[in-house]
C-alpha positions in Angstrom: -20.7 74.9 -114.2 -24.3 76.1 -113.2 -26.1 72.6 -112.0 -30.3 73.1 -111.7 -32.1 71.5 -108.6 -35.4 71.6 -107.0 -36.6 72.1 -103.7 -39.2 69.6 -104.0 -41.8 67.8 -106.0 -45.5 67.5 -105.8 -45.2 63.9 -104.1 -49.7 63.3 -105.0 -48.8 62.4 -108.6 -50.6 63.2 -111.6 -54.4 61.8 -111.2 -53.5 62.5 -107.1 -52.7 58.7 -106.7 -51.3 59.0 -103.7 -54.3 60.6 -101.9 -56.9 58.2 -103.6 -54.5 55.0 -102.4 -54.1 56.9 -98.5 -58.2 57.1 -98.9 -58.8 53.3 -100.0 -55.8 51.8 -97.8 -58.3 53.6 -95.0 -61.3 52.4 -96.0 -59.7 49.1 -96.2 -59.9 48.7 -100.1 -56.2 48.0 -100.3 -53.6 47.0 -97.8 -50.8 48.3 -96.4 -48.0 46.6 -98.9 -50.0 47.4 -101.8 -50.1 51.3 -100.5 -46.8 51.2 -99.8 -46.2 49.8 -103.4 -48.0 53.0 -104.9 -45.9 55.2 -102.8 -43.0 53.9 -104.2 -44.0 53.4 -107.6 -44.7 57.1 -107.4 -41.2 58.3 -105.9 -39.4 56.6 -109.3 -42.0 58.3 -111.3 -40.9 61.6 -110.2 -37.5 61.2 -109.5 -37.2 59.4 -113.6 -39.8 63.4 -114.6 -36.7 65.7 -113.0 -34.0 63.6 -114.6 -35.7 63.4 -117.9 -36.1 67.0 -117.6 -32.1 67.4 -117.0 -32.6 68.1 -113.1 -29.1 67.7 -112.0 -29.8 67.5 -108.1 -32.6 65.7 -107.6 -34.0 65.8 -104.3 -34.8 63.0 -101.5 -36.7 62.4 -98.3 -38.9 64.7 -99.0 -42.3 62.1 -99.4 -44.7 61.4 -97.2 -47.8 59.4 -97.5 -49.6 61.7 -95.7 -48.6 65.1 -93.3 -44.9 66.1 -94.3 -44.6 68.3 -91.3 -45.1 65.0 -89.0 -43.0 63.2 -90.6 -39.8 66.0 -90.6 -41.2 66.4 -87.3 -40.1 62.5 -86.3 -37.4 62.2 -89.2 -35.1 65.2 -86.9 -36.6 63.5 -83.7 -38.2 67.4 -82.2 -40.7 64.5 -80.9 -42.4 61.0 -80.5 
């Protein structure tokens, strides 16, 4: 049985969400919860667009609010 997957998903969201709630959580418009709340609101959404599109292996850890690179960087400990 042939199963589909995907290597990853554009994690800014449709109307880039994520970037306009990393700018106002910087400005101080919103806090930290609440931008953590977006962020998570946004992995469902995606993860509920693959499996309504009949993704069978959807992938995870693959967000980051901000540089992914850093954050593989720490997540496989090369440093910091």
């Amino acid at each position: 049985m042939v199963q589909s997957a995907v290597l990853g998903f554009p994690r800014m969201g449709v109307n880039r969400d994520l970037k306009k709630a990393t700018e106002a959580y910087w400005a101080g418009k919103i806090s930290q919860p609440e931008l953590l709340a977006e962020a998570k609101r946004l992995r469902l959404a995606h993860w509920k667009i693959q499996k309504d599109a009949g993704v069978d292996i959807i992938p995870s850890n693959d967000f980051a609010l901000y540089d992914q690179v850093l954050s593989h960087i720490q997540d496989f400990g090369v440093c910091c």
